[in-house]
C-alpha positions in Angstrom: 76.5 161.1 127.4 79.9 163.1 126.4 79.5 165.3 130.2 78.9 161.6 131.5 81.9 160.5 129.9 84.1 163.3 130.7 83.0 163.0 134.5 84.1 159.4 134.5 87.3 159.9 133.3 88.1 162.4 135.6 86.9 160.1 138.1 89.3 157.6 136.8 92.5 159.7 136.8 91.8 161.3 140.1 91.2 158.1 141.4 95.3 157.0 140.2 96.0 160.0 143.2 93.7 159.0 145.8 95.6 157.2 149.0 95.5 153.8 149.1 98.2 152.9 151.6 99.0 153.1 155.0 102.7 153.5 155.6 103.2 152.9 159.3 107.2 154.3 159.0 110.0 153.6 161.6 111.8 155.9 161.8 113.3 156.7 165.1 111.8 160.2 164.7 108.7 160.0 163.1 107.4 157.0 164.2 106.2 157.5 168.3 105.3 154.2 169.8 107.8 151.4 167.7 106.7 148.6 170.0 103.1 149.1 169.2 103.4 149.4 165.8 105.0 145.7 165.2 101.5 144.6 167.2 99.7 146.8 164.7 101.3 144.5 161.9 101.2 141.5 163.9 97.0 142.1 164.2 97.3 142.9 160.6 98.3 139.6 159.8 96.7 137.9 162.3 93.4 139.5 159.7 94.7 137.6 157.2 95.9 140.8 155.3 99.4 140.9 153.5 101.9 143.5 155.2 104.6 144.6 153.2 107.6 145.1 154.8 110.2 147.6 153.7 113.7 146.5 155.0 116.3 148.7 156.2 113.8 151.8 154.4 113.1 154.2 157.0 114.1 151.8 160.1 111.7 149.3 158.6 108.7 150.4 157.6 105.2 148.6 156.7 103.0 149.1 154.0 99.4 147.9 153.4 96.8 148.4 151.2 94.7 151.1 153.0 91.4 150.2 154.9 89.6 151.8 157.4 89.9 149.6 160.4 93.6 149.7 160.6 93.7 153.1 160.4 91.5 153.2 163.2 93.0 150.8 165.3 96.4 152.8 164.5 94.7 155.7 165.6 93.4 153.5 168.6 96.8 152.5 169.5 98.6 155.8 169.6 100.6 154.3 166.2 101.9 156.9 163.7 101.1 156.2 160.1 100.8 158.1 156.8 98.4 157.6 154.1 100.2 157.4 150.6 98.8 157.1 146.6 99.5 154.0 144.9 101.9 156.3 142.6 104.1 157.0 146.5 104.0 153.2 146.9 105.5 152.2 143.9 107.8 155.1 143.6 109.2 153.3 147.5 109.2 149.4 146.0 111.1 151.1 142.8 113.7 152.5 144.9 114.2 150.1 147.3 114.9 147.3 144.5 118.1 149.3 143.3 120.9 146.7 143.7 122.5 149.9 144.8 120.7 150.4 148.1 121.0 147.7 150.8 117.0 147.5 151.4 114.3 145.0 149.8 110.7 144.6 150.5 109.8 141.1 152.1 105.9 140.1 152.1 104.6 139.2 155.2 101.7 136.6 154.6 101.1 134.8 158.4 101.1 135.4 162.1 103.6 133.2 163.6 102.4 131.3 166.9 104.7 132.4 169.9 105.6 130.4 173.0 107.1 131.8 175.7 109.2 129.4 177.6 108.4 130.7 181.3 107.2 129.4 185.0 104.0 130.4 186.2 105.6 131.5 189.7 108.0 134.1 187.9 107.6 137.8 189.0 106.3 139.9 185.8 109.8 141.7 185.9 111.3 138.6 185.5 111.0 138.1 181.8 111.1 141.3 179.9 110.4 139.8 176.4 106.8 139.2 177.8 106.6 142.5 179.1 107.2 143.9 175.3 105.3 141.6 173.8 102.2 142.3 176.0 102.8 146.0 175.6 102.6 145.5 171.6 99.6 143.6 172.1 101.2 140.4 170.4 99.5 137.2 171.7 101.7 134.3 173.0 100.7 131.3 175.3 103.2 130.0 178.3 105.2 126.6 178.4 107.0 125.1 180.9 108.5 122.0 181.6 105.5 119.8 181.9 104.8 121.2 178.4 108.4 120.9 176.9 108.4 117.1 178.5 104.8 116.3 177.0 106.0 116.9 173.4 103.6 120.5 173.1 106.8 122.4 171.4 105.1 121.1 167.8 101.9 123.5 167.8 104.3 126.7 168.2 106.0 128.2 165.5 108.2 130.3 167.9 109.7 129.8 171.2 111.4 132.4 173.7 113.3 131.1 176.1 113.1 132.3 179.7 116.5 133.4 181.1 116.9 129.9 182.2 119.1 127.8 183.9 119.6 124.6 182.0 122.0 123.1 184.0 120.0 122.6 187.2 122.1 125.2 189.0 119.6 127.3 189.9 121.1 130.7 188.2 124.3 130.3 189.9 122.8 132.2 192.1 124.2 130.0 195.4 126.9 132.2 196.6 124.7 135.2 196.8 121.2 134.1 197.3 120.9 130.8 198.7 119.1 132.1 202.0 116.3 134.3 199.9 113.0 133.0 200.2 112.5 133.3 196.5 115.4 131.1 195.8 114.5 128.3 198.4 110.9 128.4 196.9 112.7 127.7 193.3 114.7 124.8 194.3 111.6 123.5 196.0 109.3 123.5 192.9 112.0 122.5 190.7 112.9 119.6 192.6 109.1 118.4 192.8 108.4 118.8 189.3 111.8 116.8 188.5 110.3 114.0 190.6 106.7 114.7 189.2 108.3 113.7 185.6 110.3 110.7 186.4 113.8 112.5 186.6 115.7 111.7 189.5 117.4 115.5 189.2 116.5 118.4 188.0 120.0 118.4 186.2 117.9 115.7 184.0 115.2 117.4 183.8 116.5 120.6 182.2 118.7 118.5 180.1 115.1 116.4 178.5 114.1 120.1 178.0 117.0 120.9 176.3 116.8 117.8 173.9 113.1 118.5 173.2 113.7 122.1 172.0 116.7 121.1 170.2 114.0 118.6 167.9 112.0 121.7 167.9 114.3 123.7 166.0 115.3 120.7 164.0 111.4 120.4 162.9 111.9 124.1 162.1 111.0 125.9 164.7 112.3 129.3 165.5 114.3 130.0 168.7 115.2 133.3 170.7 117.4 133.2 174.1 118.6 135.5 176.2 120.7 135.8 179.6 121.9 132.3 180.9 119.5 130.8 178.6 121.8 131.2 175.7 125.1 129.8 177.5 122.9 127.0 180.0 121.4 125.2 177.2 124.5 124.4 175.6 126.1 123.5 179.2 123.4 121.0 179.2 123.3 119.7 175.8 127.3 119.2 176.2 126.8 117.5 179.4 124.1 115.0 178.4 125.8 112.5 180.2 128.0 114.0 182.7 127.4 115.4 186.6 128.1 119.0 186.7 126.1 120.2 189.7 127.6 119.7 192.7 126.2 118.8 196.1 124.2 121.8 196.8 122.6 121.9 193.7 121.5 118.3 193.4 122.9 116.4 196.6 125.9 114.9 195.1 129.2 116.1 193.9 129.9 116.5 190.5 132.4 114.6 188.3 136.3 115.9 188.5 136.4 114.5 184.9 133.1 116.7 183.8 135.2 119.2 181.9 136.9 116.2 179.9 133.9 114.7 179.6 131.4 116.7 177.6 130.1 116.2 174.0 130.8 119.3 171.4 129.2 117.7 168.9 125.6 117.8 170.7 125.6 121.8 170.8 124.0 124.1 169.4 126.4 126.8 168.8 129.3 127.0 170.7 132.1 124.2 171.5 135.5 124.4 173.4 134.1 126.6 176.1 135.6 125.7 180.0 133.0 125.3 182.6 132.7 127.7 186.1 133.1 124.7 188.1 132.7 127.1 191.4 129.6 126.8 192.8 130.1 130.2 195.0 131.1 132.3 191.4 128.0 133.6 189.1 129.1 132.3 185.7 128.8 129.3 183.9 131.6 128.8 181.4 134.0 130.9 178.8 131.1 131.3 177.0 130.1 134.3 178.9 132.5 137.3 177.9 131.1 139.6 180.1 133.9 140.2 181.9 135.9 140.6 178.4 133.4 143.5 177.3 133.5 145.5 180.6 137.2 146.1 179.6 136.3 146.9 175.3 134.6 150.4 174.8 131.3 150.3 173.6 132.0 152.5 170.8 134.8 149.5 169.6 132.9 146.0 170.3 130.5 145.3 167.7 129.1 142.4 169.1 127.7 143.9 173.0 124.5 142.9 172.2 122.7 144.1 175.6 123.4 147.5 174.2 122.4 147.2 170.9 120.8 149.8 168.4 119.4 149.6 165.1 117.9 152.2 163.5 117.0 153.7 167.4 115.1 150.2 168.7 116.5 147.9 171.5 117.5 144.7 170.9 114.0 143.4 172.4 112.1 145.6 169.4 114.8 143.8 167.5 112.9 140.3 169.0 109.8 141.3 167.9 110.8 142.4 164.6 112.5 139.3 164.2 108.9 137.0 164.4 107.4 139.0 162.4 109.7 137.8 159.5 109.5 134.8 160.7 
């Protein structure tokens, strides 16, 4: 009975040593495939198992209690991980709860649903968030406008917006494109769709878009932009009852009062900006600073966001990152 004893309390102690997490780090270094790894936490959750996430501690990293499948499907997805003792574990959460260090630990209990606001006739290069996301293995379903309109925003937790035109300018792109077969083709469908949903324009159209995501995020929802999606949708929520387009764009000319016209109070985030009222010029408004950051170095504007790094990931990882904590 004593050797019996004896054996189960070395059992015991031994046991306080044994690894019983999987640290999947993210480090720019040590960890070799970032964008899979956020789809390895993403499944994780999506298995309705807790990920620990260790802000700003090793570029991010995630811990979860060790089991076999995720180290295989780790293994399966070329993901780098490290198997730690609860002791290593705890020693990490101690550390990274010093007031001192600008890192905490944020528990991760749900997969989010994604939407990804883009048209089915779009060229797989056109959209690079879905690009990442199917690379990481993420799931997400496709909404349009017919979607938007029917009021379908509510079963999505996120939505990614297309780079999108909400103006009903087609991109701006005019001056440079309008005799490309790909550009005729998107007027086309745009224009039958419009008339499909009862708008009149597709200038109307985009803007009942605009106003349904804008109760989406009101409800709560979370929303990511990029390109003239970010500036566009503001355009069009200013403009909610103004003509901006001119003829070629919607078969009319637009109001020479439109700039004196528009609403700051129905934005989202900017107000005060001066509208590109050229139709031949590829730019919207002030709101656009490219041409301001082509004269700042890199190395002095904090805010060039194309080019931003964090911890070694691009500001799409950053994208993914981001609905994860969501």
């Amino acid at each position: 009975m004593r050797y019996l004893l004896t054996i189960l309390m070395i059992l015991l102690i031994t046991s306080k040593f044994q690894a019983s997490y999987i640290l999947i780090p993210m480090d720019e270094t040590k960890q070799k495939n970032h964008l899979k790894a956020y789809g390895i936490a993403f499944w994780i959750l999506q298995n309705d198992i807790q990920v620990e996430w260790l802000l700003n501690y090793r570029g991010g990293s995630f811990l979860v209690e060790h089991y076999k499948t995720i180290e295989e499907e780790c293994i399966i997805r070329g993901v780098s991980y490290e198997i730690i003792a609860n002791v290593q574990a705890n020693q990490i959460k101690s550390a990274i709860s010093d007031p001192e260090v600008n890192q905490e630990v944020v528990k991760l209990e749900k997969s989010p649903k994604v939407a990804v606001y883009t048209p089915d006739s779009k060229q797989p290069w056109d959209d690079a968030v879905t690009l990442v996301l199917t690379y990481a293995e993420i799931p997400y379903e496709k909404v349009y406008d017919k979607e938007v309109i029917a009021g379908d925003l509510h079963k999505y937790d996120w939505l990614h917006l297309h780079h999108e035109d909400f103006t009903g300018q087609y991109g701006k792109f005019y001056g440079s494109f309008r005799n490309a077969a790909w550009y005729k083709k998107q007027q086309t469908e745009a224009e039958a769709t419009a008339k499909e949903l009862g708008f009149n324009k597709v200038s109307e159209l985009k803007r009942s878009v605009a106003q349904n995501i804008q109760k989406f995020t009101a409800g709560g929802g979370f929303l990511f932009t990029m390109c003239s999606g970010t500036d566009s949708y503001d355009i069009a929520l200013a403009a909610q009852d103004v003509d901006i387009c001119d003829y070629m764009f919607d078969g009319d000319a637009s109001d020479p009062a439109a700039q004196s016209k528009l609403d700051y109070t129905q934005t989202f985030a900017f107000k005060d900006f001066i509208l590109s009222r050229n139709p031949m010029e590829y730019e919207f408004s002030t709101i656009d600073a490219t041409k301001v950051h082509q004269r700042i170095p890199e190395s002095q504007d904090s805010l060039h966001f194309l080019n931003f790094q964090q911890n070694g990931m691009s500001y799409l990882q950053c994208y993914v990152k981001t609905i994860l904590q969501s």
